[in-house]
FIFIVO-441826 format. One record per residue (C-alpha): z, x, y; residue in one letter. Coordinates in steps of 0.25 Angstrom, whole numbers, plus 5000, padded with zeros to 4 digits. Each point is the difference from the previous one (the first is absolute). Layout:
// residues N
Z | X | Y | code
Z | X | Y | A
...
END
This chain:
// residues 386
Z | X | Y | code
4787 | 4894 | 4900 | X
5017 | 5004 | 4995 | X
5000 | 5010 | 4990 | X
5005 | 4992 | 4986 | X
5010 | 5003 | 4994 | X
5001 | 5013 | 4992 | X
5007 | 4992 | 4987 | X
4991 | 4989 | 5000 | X
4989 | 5010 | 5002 | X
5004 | 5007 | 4984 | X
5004 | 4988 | 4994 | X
5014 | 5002 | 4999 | X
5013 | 4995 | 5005 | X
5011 | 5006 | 5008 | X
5007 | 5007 | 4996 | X
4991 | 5007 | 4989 | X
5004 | 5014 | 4993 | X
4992 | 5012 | 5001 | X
4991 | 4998 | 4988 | X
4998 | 4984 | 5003 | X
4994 | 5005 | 5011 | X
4991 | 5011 | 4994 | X
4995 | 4991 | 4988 | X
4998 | 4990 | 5012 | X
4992 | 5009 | 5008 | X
4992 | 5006 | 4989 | X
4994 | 4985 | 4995 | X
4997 | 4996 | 5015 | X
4994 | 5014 | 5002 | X
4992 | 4999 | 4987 | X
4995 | 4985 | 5004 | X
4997 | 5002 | 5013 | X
4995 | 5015 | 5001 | X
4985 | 5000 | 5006 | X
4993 | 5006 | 4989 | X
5004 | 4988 | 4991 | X
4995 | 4991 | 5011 | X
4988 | 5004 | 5006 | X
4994 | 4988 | 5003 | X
5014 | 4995 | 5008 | X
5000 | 5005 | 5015 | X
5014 | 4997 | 5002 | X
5006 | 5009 | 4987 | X
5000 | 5013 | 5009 | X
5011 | 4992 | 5010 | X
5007 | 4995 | 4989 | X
5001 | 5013 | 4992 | X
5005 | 5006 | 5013 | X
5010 | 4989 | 5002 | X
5005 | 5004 | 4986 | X
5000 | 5014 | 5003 | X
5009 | 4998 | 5012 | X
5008 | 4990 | 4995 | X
5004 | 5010 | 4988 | X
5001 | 5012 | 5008 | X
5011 | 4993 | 5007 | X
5009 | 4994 | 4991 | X
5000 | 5012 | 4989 | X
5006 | 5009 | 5008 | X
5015 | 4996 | 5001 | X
5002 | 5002 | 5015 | X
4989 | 4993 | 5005 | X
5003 | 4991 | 4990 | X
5015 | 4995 | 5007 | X
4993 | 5002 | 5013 | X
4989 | 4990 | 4999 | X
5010 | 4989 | 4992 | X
5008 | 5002 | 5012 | X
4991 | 5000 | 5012 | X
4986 | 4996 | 4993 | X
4988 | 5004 | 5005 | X
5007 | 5005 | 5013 | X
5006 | 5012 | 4992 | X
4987 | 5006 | 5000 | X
4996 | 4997 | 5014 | X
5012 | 5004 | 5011 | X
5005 | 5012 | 4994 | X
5010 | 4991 | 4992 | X
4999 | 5006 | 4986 | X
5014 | 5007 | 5001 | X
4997 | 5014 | 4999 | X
4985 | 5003 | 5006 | X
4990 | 5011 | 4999 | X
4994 | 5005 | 4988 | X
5006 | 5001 | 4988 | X
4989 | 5009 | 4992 | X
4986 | 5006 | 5004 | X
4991 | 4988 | 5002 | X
5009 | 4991 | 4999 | X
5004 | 4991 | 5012 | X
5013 | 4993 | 5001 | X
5003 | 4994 | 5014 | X
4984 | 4996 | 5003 | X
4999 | 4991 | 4988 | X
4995 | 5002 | 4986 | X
4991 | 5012 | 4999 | X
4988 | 4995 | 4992 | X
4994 | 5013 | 4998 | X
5013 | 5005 | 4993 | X
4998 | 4984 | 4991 | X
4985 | 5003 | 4999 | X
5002 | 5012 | 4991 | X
5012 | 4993 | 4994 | X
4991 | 4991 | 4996 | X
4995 | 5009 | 4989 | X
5012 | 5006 | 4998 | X
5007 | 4987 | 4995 | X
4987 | 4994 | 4993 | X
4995 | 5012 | 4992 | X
5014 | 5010 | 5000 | X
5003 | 4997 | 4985 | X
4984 | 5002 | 4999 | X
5001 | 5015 | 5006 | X
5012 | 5004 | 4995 | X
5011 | 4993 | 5005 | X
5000 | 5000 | 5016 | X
5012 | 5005 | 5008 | X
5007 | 5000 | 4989 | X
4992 | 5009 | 4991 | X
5000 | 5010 | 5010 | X
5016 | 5001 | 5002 | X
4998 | 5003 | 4985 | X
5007 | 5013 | 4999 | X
4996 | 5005 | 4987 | X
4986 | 4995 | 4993 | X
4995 | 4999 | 4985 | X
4993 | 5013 | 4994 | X
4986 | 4998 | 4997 | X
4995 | 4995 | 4987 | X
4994 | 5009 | 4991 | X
4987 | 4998 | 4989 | X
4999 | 5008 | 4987 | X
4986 | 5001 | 4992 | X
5005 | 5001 | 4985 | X
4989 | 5003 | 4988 | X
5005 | 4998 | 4986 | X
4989 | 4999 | 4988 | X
4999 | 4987 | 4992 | X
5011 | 5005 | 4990 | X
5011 | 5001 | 5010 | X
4997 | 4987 | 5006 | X
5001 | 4993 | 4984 | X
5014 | 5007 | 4998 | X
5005 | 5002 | 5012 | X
5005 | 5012 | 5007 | X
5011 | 5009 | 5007 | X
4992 | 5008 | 5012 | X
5004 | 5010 | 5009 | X
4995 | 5000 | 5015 | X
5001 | 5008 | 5011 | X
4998 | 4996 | 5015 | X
5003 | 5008 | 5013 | X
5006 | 4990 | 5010 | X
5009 | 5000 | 5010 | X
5015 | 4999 | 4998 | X
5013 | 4998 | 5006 | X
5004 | 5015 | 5005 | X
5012 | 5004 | 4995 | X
5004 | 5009 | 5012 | X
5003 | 4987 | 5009 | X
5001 | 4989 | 4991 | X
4988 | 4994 | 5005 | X
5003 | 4998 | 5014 | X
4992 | 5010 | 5006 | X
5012 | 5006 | 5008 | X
5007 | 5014 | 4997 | X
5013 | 4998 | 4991 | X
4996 | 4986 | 4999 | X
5005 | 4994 | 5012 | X
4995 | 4985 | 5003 | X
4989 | 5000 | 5009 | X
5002 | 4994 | 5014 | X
4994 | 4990 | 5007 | X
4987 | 5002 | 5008 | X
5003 | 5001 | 5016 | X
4986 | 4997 | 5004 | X
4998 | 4986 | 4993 | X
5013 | 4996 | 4996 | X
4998 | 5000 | 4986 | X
4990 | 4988 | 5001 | X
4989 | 5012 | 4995 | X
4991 | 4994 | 5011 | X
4998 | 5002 | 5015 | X
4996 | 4990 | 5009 | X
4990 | 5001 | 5014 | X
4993 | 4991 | 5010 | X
4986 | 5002 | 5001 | X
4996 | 4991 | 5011 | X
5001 | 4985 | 4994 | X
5005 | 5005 | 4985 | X
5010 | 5008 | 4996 | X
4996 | 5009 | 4987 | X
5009 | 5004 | 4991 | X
4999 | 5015 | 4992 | X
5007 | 5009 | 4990 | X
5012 | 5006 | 5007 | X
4994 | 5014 | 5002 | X
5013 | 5007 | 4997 | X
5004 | 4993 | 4989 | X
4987 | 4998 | 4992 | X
5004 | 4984 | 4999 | X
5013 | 5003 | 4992 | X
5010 | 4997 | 5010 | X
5007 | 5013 | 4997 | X
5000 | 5014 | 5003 | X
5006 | 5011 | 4993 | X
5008 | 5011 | 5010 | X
5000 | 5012 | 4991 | X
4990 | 4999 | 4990 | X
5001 | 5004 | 4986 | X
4993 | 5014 | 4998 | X
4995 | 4998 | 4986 | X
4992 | 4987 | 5002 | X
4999 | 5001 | 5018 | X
5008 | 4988 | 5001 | X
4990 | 4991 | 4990 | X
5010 | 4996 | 4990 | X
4992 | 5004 | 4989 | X
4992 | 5013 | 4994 | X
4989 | 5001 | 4989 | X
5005 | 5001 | 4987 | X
4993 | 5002 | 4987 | X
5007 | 4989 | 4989 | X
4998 | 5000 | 4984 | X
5002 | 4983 | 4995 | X
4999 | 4996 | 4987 | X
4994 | 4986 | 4997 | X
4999 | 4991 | 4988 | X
4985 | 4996 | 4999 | X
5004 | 4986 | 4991 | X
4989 | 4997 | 4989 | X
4988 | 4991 | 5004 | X
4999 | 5006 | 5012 | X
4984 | 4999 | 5007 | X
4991 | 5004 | 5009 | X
5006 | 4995 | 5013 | X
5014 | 4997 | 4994 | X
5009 | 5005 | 5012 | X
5014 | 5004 | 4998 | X
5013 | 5000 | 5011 | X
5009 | 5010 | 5003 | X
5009 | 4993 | 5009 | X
5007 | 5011 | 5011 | X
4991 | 5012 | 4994 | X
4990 | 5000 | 5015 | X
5002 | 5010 | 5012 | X
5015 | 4998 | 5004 | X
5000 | 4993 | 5013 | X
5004 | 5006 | 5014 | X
5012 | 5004 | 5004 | X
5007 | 4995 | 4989 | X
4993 | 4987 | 4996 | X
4996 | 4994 | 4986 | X
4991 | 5008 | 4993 | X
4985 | 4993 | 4995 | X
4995 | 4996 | 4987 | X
4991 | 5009 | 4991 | X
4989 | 4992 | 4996 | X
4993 | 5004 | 4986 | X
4985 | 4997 | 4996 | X
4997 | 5001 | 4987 | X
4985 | 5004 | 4995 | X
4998 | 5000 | 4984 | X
4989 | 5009 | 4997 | X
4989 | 4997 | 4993 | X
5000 | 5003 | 4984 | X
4988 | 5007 | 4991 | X
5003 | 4989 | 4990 | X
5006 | 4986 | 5005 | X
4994 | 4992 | 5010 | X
5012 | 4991 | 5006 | X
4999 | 4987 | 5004 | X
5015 | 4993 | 5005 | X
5007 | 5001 | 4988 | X
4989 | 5001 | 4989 | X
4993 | 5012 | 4996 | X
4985 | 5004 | 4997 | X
4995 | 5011 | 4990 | X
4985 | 5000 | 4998 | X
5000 | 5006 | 4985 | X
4985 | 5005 | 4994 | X
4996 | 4995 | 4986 | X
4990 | 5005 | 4992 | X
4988 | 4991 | 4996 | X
5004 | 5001 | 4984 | X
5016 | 4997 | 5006 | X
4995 | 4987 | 5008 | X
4988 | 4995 | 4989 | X
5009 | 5003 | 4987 | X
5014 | 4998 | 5008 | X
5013 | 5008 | 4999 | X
5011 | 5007 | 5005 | X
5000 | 5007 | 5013 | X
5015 | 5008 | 5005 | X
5002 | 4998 | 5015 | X
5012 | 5005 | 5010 | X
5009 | 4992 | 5008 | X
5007 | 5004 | 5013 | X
5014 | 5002 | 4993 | X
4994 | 5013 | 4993 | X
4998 | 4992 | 4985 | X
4988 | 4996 | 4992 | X
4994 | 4987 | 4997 | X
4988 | 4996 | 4989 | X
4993 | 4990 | 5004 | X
4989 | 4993 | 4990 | X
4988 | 4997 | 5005 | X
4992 | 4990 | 4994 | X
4985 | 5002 | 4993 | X
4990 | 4997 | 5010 | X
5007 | 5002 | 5011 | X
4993 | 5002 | 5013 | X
5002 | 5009 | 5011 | X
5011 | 4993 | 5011 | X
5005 | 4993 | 4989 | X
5016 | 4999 | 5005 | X
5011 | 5000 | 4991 | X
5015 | 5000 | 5005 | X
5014 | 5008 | 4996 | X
5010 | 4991 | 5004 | X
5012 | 5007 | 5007 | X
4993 | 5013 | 5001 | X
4999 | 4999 | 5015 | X
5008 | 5003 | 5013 | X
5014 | 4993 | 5003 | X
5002 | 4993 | 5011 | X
5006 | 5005 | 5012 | X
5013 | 4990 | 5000 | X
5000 | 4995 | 4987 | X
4992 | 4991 | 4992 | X
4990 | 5001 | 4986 | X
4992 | 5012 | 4999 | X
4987 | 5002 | 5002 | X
4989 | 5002 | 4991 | X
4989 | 5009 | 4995 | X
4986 | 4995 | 5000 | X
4991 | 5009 | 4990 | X
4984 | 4999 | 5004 | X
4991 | 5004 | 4989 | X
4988 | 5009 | 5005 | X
4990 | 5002 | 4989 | X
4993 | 5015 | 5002 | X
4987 | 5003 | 4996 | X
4998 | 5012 | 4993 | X
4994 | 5012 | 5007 | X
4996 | 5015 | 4993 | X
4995 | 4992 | 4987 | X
4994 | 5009 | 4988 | X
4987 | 4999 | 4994 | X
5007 | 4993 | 4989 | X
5008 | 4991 | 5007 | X
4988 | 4997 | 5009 | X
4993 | 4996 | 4986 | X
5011 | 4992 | 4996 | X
5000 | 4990 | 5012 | X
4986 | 4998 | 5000 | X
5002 | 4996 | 4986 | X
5011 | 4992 | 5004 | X
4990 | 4992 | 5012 | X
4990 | 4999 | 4990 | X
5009 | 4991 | 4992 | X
5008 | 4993 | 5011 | X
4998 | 4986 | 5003 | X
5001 | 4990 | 5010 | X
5013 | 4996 | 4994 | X
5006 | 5014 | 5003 | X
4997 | 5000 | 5014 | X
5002 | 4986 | 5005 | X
5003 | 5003 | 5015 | X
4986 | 5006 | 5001 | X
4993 | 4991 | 4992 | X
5003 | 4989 | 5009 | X
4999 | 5009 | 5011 | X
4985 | 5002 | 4998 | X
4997 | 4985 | 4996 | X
5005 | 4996 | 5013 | X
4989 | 5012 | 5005 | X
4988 | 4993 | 4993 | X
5002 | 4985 | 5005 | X
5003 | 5006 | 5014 | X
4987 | 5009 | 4998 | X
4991 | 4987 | 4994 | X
5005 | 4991 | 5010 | X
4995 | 5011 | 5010 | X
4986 | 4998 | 4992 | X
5001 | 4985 | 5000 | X
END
């Protein structure tokens, strides 16, 4: 059966650009790859087709040979030029689809695995990013506050500027891959592609390393950074420092210090978003007869709060505004008082004498929570009974 025609084969007219054909062939690829079509006999072929037809018209010389000659350039000999071009890789014997097979996830997943060929031209890369744990207590995270840190990372060595070379002389390009960062080798029906070994995938190599950081660009370094840790903050609350990371190699863009906040727990306040709990104990004469009961608040001040006769324990009363700000603005939070009636301990023999007198002259009416408590007991015991 004749070959189709490669065009028709993508999708595309002649004719097409370079990146016509690539998005072309990435859809067709994507559509017809094997694993997307396991129930098709003939996707393998077709992928196969793709692969070819692709392998032969993104390469600009074979592209002008097979719109000149067709299908014949790859069969006589006739693709102007001949013999291989690069490890793997077969020029006058038609398409190599070992060399389009590994394209295959090359041109699918490059931007996926950081970015292909093209990543691995990349001259310089980004310094890492870096991550801080910061603890700050309740108060500084309510007012907010200046904080110094210190972090050892690695920065731009001053001796060579950052380009690993002695006296700062621009690093070459690497003889062994080309500056691709990548070398290529058939192994029997695929070709596999590794990190160039003398490079270490950077594409360059520095001819006299620099002595005080062997060539690397960079050195260890011990750094002081003040931060402003804004008011509101929480647990969890991160905070970026844009071009505060290790500084990248030979000479790249320095990473971002990352900052995690952790508000430590307080001995008084419970926090809850931006409202604050404060579990305040009352006295059994304070919460029968009511009163006045001074409490603290997070800013440092004092509150009186009045608690009402009768009051029972977990009875809740609330301080408007007393509570934590928010984080980018807003009302303020507030302060949520919860009453916990305490029961006398260590009595005296005359303070003893005085309760009992007291039982002896209580009432249902003094106790009404109980009261009903225990006649809910006796119909639930008499309906046992009955």
């Amino acid at each position: 059966m004749a070959k189709r025609d490669f065009y028709d084969v993508l999708g595309v007219a002649r004719g097409a650009s370079a990146d016509e054909l690539k998005k072309a062939y990435r859809r067709k690829a994507r559509e017809l790859h094997p694993d997307s079509n396991p129930d098709d006999p003939e996707a393998e072929t077709r992928f196969k087709e793709v692969n070819e037809a692709y392998e032969a018209l993104k390469d600009p010389e074979k592209k002008a040979a097979y719109d000149r000659f067709g299908h014949a350039a790859f069969e006589g000999g006739m693709g102007g030029g001949g013999g291989p071009r690069g490890a793997g890789r077969a020029y006058g014997g038609g398409p190599d689809f070992a060399s389009a097979f590994s394209d295959v996830f090359e041109d699918l997943f490059g931007d996926f695995m950081g970015g292909g060929r093209a990543g691995a031209r990349g001259r310089a890369s980004r310094g890492s990013d870096l991550r801080y744990n910061l603890s700050i207590t309740l108060e500084e995270a309510y007012a907010g506050v200046p904080k110094t840190i210190g972090i050892t990372t690695l920065a731009t060595c001053d001796a060579c500027s950052g380009t690993g070379a002695e006296g700062g002389a621009e690093p070459v390009t690497c003889p062994t891959c080309g500056g691709m960062g990548k070398v290529r080798a058939q192994q029997g029906f695929f070709t596999v592609e590794r990190t160039c070994p003398t490079c270490g995938g950077l594409g360059q190599i520095v001819k006299n390393p620099c002595k005080a950081c062997a060539g690397a660009g960079r050195v260890e370094k011990a750094r002081s950074l003040s931060v402003d840790i804004p008011a509101g903050v929480e647990t969890g609350t991160r905070m970026r420092l844009a071009g505060k990371g290790e500084a990248g190699m030979r000479g790249g863009p320095q990473g971002d210090l990352y900052i995690f906040i952790e508000v430590k727990e307080h001995p008084i306040f419970q926090r809850d978003g931006v409202n604050l709990h404060c579990r305040v104990p009352v006295s059994i004469a304070t919460a029968a007869l009511g009163g006045d009961v001074e409490v603290p608040t997070i800013d440092g001040g004092r509150s009186r709060v009045k608690v009402p006769a009768g009051s029972q324990t977990g009875r809740q009363m609330r301080l408007r505004g007393k509570g934590m700000p928010e984080l980018r603005g807003g009302p303020t939070g507030d302060m949520l008082i919860e009453l916990a009636v305490e029961t006398p301990v260590n009595l005296t023999a005359r303070q003893k004498e005085l309760l009992r007198e007291f039982e002896s002259l209580s009432e249902n009416a003094n106790t009404p929570e109980g009261s009903s408590f225990f006649d809910k007991v006796r119909s639930f015991w008499d309906g046992m009974k009955g």
